[in-house]
Every structure is written in C-alpha cells, then in structure tokens.
Backbone as JSON Lines, residues from 0, in Angstrom:
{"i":0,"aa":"X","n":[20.5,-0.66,25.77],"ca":[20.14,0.14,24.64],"c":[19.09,1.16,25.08]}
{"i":1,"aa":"X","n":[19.34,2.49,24.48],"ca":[18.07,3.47,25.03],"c":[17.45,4.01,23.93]}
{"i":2,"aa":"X","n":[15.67,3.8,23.72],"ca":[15.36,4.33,22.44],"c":[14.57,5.59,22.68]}
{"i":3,"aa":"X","n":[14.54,6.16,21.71],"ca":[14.08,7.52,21.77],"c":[12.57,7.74,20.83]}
{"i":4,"aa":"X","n":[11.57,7.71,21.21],"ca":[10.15,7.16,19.76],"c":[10.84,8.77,19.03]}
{"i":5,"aa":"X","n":[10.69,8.31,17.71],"ca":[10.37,9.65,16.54],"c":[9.34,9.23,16.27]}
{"i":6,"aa":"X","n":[8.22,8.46,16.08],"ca":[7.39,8.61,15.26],"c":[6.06,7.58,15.67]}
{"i":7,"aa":"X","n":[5.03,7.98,15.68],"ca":[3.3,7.05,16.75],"c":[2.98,8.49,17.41]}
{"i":8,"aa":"X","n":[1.83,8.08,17.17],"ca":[0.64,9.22,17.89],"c":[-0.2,8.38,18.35]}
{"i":9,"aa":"X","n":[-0.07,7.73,19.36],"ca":[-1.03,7.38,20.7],"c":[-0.47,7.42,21.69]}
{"i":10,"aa":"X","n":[-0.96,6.7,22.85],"ca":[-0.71,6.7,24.05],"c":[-0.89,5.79,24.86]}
{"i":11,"aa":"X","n":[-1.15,4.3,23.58],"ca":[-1.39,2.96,24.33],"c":[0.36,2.04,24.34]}
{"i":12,"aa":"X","n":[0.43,1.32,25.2],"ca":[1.83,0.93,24.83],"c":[2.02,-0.16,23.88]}
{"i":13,"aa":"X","n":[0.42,-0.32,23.26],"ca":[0.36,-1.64,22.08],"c":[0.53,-0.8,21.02]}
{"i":14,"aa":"X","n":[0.69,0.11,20.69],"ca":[0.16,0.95,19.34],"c":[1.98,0.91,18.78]}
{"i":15,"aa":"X","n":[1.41,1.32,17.31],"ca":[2.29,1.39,16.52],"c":[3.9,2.71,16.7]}
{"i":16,"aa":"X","n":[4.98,2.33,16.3],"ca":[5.82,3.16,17.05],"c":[7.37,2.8,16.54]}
{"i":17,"aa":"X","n":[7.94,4.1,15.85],"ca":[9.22,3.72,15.11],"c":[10.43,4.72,16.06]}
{"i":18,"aa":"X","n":[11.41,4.05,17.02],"ca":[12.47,4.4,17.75],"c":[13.95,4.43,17.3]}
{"i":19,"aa":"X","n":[14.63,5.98,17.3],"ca":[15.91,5.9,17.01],"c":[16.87,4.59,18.5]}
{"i":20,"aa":"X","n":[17.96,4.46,18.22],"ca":[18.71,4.23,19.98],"c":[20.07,4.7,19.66]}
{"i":21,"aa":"X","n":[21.02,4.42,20.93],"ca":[21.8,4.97,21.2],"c":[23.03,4.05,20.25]}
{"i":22,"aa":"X","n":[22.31,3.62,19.26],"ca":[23.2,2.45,18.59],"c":[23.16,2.57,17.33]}
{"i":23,"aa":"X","n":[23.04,4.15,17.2],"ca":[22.86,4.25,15.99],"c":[21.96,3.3,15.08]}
{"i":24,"aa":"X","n":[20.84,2.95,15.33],"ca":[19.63,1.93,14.74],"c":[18.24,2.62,14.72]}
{"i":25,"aa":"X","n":[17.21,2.24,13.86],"ca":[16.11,2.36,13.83],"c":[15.6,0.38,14.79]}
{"i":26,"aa":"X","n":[14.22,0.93,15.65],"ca":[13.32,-0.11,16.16],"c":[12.09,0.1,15.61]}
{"i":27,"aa":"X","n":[11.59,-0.81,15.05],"ca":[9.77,-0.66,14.72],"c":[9.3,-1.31,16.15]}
{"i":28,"aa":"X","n":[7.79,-1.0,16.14],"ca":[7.24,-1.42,17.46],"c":[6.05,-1.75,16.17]}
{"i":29,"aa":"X","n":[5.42,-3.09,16.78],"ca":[4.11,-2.87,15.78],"c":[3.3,-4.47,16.11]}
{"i":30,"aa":"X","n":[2.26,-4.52,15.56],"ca":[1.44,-5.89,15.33],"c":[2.16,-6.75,14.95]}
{"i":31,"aa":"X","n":[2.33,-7.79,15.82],"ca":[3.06,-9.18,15.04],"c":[2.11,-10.02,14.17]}
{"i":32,"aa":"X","n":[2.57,-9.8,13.01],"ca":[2.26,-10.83,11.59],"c":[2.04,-12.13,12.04]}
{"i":33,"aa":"X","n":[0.49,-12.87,12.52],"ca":[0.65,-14.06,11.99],"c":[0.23,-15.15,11.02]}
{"i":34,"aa":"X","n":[-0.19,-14.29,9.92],"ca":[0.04,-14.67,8.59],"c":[0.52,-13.9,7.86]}
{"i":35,"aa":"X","n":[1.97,-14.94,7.47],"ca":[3.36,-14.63,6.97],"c":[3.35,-14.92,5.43]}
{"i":36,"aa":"X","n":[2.07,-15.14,5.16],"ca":[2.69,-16.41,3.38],"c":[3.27,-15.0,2.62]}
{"i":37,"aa":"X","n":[3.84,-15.35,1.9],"ca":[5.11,-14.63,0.84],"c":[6.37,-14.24,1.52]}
{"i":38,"aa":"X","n":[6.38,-14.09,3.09],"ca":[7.28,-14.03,3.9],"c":[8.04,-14.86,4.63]}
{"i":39,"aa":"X","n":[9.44,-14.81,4.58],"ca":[9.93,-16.52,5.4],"c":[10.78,-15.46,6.39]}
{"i":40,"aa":"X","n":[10.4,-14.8,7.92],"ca":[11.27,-14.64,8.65],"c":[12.07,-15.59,9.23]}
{"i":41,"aa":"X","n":[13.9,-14.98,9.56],"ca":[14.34,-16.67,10.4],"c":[13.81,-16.7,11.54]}
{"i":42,"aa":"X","n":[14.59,-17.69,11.97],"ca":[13.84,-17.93,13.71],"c":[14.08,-17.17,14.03]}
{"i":43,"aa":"X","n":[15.3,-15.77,14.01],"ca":[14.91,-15.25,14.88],"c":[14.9,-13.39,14.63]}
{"i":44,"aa":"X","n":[13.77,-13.92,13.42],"ca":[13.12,-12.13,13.29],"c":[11.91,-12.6,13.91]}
{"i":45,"aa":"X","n":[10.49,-11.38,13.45],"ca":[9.68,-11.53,13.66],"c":[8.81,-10.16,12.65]}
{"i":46,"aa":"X","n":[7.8,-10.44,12.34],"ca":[7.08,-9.49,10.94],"c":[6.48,-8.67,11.82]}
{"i":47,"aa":"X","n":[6.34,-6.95,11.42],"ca":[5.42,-6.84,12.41],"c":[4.58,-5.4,11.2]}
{"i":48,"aa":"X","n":[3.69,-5.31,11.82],"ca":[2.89,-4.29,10.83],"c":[2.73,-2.79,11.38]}
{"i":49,"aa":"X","n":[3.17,-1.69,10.32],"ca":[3.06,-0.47,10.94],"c":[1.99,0.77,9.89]}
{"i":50,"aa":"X","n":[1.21,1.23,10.52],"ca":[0.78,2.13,8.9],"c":[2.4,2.84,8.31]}
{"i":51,"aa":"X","n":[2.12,3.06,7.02],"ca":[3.16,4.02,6.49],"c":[3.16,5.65,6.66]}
{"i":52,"aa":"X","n":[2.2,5.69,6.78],"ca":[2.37,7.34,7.67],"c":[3.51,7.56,8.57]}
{"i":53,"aa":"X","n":[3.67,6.56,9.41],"ca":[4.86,6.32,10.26],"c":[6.11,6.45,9.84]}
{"i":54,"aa":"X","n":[6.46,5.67,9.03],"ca":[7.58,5.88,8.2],"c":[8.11,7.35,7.3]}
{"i":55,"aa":"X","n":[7.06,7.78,6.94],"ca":[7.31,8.74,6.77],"c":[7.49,9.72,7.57]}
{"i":56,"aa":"X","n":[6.68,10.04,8.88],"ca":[7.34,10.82,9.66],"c":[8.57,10.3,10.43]}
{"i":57,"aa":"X","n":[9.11,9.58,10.59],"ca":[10.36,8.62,11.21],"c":[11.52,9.41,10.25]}
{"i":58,"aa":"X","n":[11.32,9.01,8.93],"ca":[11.92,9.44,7.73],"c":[12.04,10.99,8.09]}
{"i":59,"aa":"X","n":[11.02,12.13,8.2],"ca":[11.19,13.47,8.84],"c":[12.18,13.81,10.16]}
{"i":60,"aa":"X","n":[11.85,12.67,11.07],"ca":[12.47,13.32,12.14],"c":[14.14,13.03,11.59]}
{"i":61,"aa":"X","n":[14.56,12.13,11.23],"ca":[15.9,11.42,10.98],"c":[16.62,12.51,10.17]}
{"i":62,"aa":"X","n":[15.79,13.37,9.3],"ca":[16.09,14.2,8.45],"c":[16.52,13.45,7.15]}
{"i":63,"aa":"X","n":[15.47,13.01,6.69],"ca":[15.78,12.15,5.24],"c":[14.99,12.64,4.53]}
C-alpha cells in the first residue's frame, strides 16, 4: 500500500497525520487512546486521537 499525507503540519514522525493510498482509502495517523470508556474497539481496531483541524483540511485536499 502507498500513502500519500494530505493533511499534519509537523515534522515529527509521532505527530498527527491523515493519508490518502493507492486503495482508494483514507489512514489516520494519531495518539493511541488508552482510555476508551464509551468506546468498545474490536481486537482488531485501535482509537486514535487527531485535532479536527485535520479533518478538515484532509476533507479540502480530497475535494469535499
């Protein structure tokens, strides 16, 4: 799979970060959640936290 970032403004490779791929998909990159209460991921998601600024520019580049 090859992703392409649309959307994060840093330059650390921990920082927040939303990627088109070649699979026609969106990837979030972000802080893993580990307190989940109101949330039941299955085994095999995982929660992760992004500001919404992000999304919205993600949402820009995609043209939405």
């Amino acid at each position: 799979m090859k992703f392409e970032k649309i959307s994060g403004d840093c330059n650390r490779d921990d920082c927040p970060g939303i990627y088109s791929t070649d699979q026609g998909t969106v990837v979030v990159q972000g802080a893993l959640l580990t307190d989940t209460t109101g949330l039941t991921p299955s085994p095999r998601e995982a929660a992760v936290e992004i500001p919404t600024h992000l999304i919205e520019e993600a949402a820009r580049a995609l043209g939405r």
